[in-house]
Structure formats: structure tokens, C-alpha cells
PLY file of the C-alpha trace (Angstrom):
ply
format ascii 1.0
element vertex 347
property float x
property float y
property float z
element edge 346
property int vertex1
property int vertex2
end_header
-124.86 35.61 218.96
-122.63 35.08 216.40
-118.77 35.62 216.60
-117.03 38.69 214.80
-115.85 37.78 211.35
-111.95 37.77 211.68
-112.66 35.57 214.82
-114.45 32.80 212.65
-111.72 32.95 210.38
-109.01 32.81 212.52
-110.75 30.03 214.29
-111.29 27.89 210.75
-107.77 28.69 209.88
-106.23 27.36 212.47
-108.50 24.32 212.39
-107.73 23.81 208.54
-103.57 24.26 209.81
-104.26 21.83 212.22
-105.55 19.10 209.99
-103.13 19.82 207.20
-100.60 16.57 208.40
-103.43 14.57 209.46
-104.86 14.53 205.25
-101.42 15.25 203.60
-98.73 13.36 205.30
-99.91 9.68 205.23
-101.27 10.61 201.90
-98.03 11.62 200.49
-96.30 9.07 202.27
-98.62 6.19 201.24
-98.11 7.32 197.34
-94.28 7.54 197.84
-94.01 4.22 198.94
-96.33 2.82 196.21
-94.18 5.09 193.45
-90.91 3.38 195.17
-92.87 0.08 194.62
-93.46 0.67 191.33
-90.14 2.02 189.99
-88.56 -1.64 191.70
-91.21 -3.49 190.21
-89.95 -1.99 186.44
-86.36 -2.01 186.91
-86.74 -5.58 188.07
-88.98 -6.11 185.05
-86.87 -4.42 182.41
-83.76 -5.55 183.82
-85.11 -9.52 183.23
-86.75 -9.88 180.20
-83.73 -9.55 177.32
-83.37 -13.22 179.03
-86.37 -14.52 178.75
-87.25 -16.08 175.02
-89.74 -18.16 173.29
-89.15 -21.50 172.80
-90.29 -22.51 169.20
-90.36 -26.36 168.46
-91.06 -28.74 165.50
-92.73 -32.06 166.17
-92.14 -34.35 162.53
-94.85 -36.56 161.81
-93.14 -39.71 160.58
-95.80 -40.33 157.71
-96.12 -36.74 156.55
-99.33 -35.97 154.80
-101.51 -32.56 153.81
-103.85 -34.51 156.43
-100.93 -35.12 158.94
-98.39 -32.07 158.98
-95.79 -31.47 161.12
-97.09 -30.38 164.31
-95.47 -26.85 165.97
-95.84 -25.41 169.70
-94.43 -22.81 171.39
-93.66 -21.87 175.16
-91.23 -19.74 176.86
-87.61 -20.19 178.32
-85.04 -18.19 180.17
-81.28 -17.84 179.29
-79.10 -18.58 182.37
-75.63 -18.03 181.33
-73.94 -16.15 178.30
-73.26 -18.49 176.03
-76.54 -19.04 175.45
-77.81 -21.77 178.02
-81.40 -22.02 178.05
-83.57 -24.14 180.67
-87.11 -24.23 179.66
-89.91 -27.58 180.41
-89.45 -30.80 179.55
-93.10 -30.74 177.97
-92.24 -27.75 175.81
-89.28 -29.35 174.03
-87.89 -32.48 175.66
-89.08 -34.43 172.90
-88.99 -31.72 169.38
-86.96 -32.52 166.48
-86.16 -28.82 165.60
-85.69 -26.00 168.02
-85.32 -22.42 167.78
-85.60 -19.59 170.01
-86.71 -15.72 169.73
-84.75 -13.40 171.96
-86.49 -10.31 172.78
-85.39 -8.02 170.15
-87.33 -10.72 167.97
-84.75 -12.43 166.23
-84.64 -16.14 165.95
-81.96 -18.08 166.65
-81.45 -22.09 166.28
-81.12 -24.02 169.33
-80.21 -27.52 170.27
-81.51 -29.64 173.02
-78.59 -30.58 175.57
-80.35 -32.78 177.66
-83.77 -33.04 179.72
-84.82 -34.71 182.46
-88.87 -36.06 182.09
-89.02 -36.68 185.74
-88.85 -32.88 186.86
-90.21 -31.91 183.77
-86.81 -29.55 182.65
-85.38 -29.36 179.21
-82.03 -27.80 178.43
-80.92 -25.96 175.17
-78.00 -24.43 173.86
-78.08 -21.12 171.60
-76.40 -22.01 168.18
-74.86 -18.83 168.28
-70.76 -17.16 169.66
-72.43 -13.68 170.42
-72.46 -13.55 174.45
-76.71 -13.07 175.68
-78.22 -11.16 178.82
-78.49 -13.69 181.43
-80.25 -14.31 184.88
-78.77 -16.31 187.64
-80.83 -18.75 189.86
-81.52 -18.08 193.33
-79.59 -19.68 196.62
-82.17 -19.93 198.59
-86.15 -20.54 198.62
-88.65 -17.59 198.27
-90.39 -16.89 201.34
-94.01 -17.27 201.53
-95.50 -14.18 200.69
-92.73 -12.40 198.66
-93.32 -10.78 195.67
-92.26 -12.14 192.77
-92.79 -11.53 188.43
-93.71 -14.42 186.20
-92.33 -13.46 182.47
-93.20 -14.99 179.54
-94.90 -15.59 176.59
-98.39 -16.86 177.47
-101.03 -17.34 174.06
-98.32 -15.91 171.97
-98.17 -12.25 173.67
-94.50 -11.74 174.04
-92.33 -10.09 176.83
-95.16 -10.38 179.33
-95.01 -9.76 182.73
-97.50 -10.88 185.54
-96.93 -10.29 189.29
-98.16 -12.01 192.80
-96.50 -13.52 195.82
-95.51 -17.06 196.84
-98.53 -18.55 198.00
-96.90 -21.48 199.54
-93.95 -24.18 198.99
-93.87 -27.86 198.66
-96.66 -28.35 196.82
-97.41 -31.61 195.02
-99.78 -32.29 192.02
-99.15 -34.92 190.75
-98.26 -33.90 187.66
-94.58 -34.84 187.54
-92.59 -37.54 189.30
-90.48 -34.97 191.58
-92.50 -32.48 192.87
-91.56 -29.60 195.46
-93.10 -27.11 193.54
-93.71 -22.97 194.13
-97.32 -22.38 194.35
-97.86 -18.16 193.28
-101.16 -16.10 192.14
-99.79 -14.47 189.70
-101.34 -15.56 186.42
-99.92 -18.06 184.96
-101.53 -19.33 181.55
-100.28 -21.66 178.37
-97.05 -20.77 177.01
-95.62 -19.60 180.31
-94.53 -22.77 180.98
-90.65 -23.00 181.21
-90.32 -19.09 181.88
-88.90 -17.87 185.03
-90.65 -16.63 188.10
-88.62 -14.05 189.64
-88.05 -11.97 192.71
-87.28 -8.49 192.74
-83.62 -8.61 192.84
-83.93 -9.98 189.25
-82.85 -13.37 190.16
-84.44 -16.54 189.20
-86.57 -18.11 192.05
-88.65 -21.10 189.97
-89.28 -22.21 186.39
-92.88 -21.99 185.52
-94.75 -25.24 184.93
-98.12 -24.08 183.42
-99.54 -28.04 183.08
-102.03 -27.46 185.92
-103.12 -24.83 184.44
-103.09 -25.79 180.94
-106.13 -27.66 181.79
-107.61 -25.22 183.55
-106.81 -22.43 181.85
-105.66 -19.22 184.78
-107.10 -19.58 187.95
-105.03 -18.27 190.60
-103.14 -21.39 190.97
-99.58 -21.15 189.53
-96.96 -23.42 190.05
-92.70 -23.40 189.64
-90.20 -26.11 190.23
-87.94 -23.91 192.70
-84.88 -23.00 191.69
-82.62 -25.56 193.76
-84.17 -28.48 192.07
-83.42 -26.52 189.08
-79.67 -25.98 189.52
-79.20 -29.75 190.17
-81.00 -30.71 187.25
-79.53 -28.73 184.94
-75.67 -29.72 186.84
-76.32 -33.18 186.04
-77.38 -33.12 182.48
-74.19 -30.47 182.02
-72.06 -32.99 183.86
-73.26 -36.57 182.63
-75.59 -35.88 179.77
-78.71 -37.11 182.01
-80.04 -37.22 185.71
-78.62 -40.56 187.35
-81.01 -41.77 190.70
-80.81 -44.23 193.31
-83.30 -47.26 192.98
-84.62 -49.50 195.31
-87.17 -51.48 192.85
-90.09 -51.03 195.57
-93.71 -49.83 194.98
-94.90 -47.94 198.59
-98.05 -46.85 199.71
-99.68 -44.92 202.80
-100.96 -45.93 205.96
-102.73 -43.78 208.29
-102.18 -43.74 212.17
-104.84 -45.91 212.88
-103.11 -48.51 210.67
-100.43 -48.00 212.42
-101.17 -48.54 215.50
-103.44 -51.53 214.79
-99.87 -53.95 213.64
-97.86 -52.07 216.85
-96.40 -49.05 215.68
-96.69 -45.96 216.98
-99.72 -43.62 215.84
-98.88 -42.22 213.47
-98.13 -42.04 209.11
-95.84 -44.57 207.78
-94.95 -46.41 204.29
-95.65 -49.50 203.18
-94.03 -52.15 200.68
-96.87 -52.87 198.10
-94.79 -54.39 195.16
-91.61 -55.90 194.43
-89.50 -55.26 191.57
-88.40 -58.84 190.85
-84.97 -59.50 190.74
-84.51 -55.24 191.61
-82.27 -54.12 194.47
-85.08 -54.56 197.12
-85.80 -58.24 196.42
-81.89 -59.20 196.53
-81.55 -57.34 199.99
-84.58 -60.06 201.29
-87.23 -56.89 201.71
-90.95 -57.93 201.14
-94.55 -56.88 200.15
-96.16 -55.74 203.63
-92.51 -54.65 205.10
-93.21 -51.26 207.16
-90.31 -48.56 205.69
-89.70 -46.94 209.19
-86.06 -45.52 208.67
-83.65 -45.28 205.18
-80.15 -44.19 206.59
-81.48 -42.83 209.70
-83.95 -40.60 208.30
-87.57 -41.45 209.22
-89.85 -41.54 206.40
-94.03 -40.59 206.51
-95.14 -40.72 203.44
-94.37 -43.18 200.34
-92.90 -39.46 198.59
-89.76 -39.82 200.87
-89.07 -42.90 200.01
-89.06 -41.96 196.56
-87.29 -38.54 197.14
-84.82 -40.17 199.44
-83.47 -43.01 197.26
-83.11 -41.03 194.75
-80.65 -38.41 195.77
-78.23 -41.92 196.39
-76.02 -42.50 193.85
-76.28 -45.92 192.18
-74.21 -48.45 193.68
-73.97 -47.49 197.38
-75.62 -49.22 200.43
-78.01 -48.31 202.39
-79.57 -49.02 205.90
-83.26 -49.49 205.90
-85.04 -50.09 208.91
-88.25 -52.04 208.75
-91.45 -53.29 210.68
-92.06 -56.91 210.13
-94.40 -59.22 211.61
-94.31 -57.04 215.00
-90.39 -56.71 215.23
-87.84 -54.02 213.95
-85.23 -55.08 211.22
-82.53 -53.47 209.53
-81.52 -54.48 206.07
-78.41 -52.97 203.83
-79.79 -52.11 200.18
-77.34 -52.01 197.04
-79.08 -49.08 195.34
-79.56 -49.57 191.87
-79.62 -46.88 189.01
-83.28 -45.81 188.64
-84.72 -46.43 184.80
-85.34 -44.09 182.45
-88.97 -43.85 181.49
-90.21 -45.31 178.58
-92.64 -43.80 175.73
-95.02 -46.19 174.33
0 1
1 2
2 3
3 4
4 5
5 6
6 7
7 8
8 9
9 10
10 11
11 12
12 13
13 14
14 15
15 16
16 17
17 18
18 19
19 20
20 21
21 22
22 23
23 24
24 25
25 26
26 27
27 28
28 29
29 30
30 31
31 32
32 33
33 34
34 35
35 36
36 37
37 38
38 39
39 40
40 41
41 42
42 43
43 44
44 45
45 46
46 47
47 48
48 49
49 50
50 51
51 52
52 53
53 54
54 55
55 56
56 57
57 58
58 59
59 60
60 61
61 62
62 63
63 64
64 65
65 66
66 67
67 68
68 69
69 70
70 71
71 72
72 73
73 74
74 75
75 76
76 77
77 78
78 79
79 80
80 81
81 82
82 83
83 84
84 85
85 86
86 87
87 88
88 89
89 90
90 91
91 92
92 93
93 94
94 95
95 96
96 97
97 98
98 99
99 100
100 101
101 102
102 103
103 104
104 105
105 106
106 107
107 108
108 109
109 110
110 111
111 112
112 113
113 114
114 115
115 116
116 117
117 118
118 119
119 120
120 121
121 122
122 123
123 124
124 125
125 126
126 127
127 128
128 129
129 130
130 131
131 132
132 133
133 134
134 135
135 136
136 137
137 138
138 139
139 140
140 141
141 142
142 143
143 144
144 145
145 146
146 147
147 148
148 149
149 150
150 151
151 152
152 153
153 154
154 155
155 156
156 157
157 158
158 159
159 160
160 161
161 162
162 163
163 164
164 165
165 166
166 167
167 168
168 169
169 170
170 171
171 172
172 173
173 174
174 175
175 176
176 177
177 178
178 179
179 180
180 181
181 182
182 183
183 184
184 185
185 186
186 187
187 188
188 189
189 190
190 191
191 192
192 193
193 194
194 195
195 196
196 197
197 198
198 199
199 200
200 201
201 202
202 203
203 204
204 205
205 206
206 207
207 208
208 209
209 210
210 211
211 212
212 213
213 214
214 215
215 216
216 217
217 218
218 219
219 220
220 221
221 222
222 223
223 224
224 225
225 226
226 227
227 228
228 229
229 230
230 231
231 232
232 233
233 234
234 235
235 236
236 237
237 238
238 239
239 240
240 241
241 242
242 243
243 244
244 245
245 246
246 247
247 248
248 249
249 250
250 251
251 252
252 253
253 254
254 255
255 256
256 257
257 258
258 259
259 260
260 261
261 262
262 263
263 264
264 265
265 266
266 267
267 268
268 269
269 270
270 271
271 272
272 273
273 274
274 275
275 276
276 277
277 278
278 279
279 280
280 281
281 282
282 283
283 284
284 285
285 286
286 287
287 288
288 289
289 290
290 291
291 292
292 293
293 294
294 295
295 296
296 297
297 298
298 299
299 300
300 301
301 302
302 303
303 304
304 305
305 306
306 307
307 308
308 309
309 310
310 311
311 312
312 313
313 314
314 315
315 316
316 317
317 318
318 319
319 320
320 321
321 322
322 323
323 324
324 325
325 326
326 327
327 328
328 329
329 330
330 331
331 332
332 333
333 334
334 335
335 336
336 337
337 338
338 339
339 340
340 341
341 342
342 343
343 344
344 345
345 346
């Protein structure tokens, strides 16, 4: 028996009323939240990129012949105050004999290089120009893993381009410079990035993009960024004293594992050997040896032969410190006059 006809309708009318916020609330909601997103995501973008230029550079070939021309490259850069200060990579235009920059609008302007430090692999310019530019500011604190950040650049020439993706993870070492506490993100990174800015969506400048992993790679989901603290003292430095000054001990370290450890009576667990000796360095004159155990430098334990690095370094040359040392089965403390740390040397 079927029901009277108004009955059904009634019935599949209220049914339809009833699922009405079941289908259109979440969907409306969902797509207003993914609109809000969006409309962050392009303020943040167009609010960044007037500071964000390619770096143009000029390497001279000393015997200059149709077979052997000058050599040019090109990578990106972002402008962090309004006079025209520019921090890019060290590997982009540490070492180039003419500079110039193009701002977004596409003009070129002439640009000098300030200083750079090889180590961290940053370079910084100056605009050769009085007009005042559009300018990002660097970021207090470190990105949390997950955020979302933009990477803008220039990558293989295509101007102005934005990529997004999170923070993968922090603290990442590759090997690829001598400092390393670098930003690891997904968002595509590829040649001529490097030396743009990586940035969250307040606008503000989180990392500087290092593309050299990649650069021999090519994109593959692994970008990296020297975080924005390292940056500001960097770029202090070289604004203060013309170059980054660091501590040096004149040691060469390596690791042990626990079981190493524990075989010459220390505890289980990682610690740092002395391998080598700088002779004559600030190491040898304080009485330390090849085979000394690194346990403490100024009360700070050290794991791994990084923190030895990382830790002398941030002492300014001339000053003492404590180091604390396992030798032949006994603890010893030793007082180090740091040295100044060399520059490096191109063949």
C-alpha cells in the first residue's frame, strides 16, 4: 500500500530539511576557511616581494679571450632595510667583481658587496642608490616545525616567484657549509633561489634560502635556509667590523660512540675526541693533546665534534677558557687563550 501523495512529500521534505546542515554547513565552512587561507597566503605574498631582487654578478676572467669570456650568474636576494641593504649567499656573490640588482618593477640598480662571510655562506650588498626601498625585517624567533611558510625568488630566471610548504624540521646539517643549523622546508626550492628569503605569513623573514643541496639535485622536496638568527649576527658583524671574528682553539675533533666510551672509562655515551694539533695554535700552548677526551668547554658538555666547533667560536679571540678533559683515565681541566679563527683560503 502505498502512502497518499502529499504524505510522501511531506515526508521527503522534511528529510531533505533535515539534511540541509549536515551537506551545507561544513561545506561552506570548510571553503571559508580555505578562502581565508588563501587571501593570507596573497597579502603575505604581495606584501613581500617589492623586497625580494635578483642578484646579477660578473665573474672577470683574468686572461680574457672569445674562448674565455667573462663568466655571469644570477640568484636572488632580499632587501632588509631602506637604504638598500641586501643579504643574499655567499656562493651567489661573495666572490663577483661587478654586482647589480633588479628590484621588482625590473629596474637594475648597481650594488656593492659590503662584506660576506664564506663560513655561513652569506653575502652582503649595498644598493648604489639614495631612493628609500620596501624592506622585510628578520624574525625573533625560530619557525616552528610545521608552520607555513613562502620561499620567493627567482629560480631558472622566472622572476617574482613564489613557492609554499611548511618547516619540515630544524637543525639540520649537510655538510655543505662550515656553520650549519639550517631550516629544512618542502616547498620547492630550485637554482637561483638561493639567497632569497623564506618567509612566514606575517611577512617577516624566517631563513635565507641556500639552494646548494639542491643545486645538485635539482628540486626534490628537500629545501634548506640558514635561520634567521644566524642571519642577524652575521650580517651585525660584517656591519660592525667589516668581517665575522671567531674563537679558535687550533684542534681537529672527531666522534666516538658510547661503546668507545665506555671502553677508556667514561660514561656510555657520545663524546669528542682530539685528533690533530694545530702546532704552535692555542690548544698546543695550553698543553692539550691528540687522544685528549673534550668532556666540558666552560661548563657546557659537548657530544659531538660540531659543539666544539660551534662553541669556540661564539668566544671572542683573546679570552680564556676552561676545558675539561679525559686523559689517560683521569679528569683535567685546562684554561685555553682562544685565538682568532683564520679566514679560509682559495687556492
Amino acid at each position: 500500500m502505498r502512502p497518499p501523495k502529499n504524505a510522501l512529500s511531506f515526508a521527503l521534505g522534511l528529510a531533505a530539511a533535515a539534511s540541509l546542515p549536515l551537506l551545507a554547513s561544513p561545506k561552506t565552512d570548510d571553503a571559508d576557511l580555505v578562502r581565508s587561507f588563501s587571501r593570507t597566503v596573497q597579502r603575505t605574498a604581495k606584501a613581500a616581494s617589492p623586497a625580494v631582487v635578483s642578484v646579477e654578478v660578473t665573474f672577470r676572467n683574468q686572461r680574457e679571450t672569445s674562448r674565455n669570456p667573462d663568466r655571469t650568474g644570477e640568484g636572488s636576494g632580499v632587501i632588509l632595510s631602506a637604504d638598500g641593504l641586501v643579504v643574499t649567499n655567499y656562493h651567489v656573490a661573495g666572490r663577483a667583481d661587478s654586482i647589480q640588482v633588479r628590484l621588482s618593477d625590473g629596474r637594475r640598480l648597481d650594488a656593492r658587496l659590503k662584506g660576506s662571510d664564506r663560513e655561513t655562506d652569506l653575502a652582503v650588498l649595498q644598493i648604489d642608490s639614495k631612493e628609500k626601498f620596501e624592506h622585510l625585517e628578520l624574525r625573533d624567533d625560530l619557525p616552528r616545525i610545521g608552520e607555513y611558510v613562502l620561499a620567493i625568488g627567482n629560480p631558472l630566471g622566472y622572476d617574482q616567484t613564489v613557492t609554499s610548504g611548511i618547516i619540515s624540521a630544524s637543525g639540520r646539517r649537510i655538510g655543505v657549509a662550515t656553520y650549519e643549523n639550517f631550516l629544512q622546508t618542502d616547498a620547492a626550492i630550485n637554482p637561483g633561489n638561493s639567497g632569497g628569503p623564506l618567509v612566514d605569513l606575517d611577512g617577516e623573514v624566517v631563513g635565507i634560502i641556500t639552494a646548494l643541496e639542491n643545486l645538485q639535485r635539482g628540486s626534490q622536496g628537500l629545501g634548506f635556509a640558514i635561520p634567521a638568527d644566524m642571519v642577524r649576527d652575521v650580517v651585525g658583524e660584517i656591519l660592525d667590523k667589516g668581517s665575522v671574528v671567531r674563537g679558535f682553539m687550533g684542534v681537529t675533533v672527531g666522534d666516538i660512540t658510547p661503546a668507545q666510551s665506555s671502553r677508556i672509562g667514561l660514561d656510555e655515551s657520545p663524546h669528542v675526541v682530539i685528533r690533530e694539533i694545530v702546532d704552535r695554535g692555542p690548544a698546543e700552548l695550553a698543553g692539550l693533546r691528540p687522544g685528549d677526551v673534550i668532556l666540558l668547554i666552560d661548563g657546557q658538555r659537548v657530544d659531538e665534534s660540531y659543539d666544539v666547533l660551534e662553541t669556540v667560536a661564539e668566544v671572542d679571540p683573546g679570552e680564556t677558557v676552561s676545558v675539561r678533559l679525559w686523559r689517560d683515565g683521569h679528569r683535567l681541566d685546562v684554561d685555553v687563550h682562544v685565538g682568532k679563527r683564520p679566514e679560509l683560503r682559495f687556492r
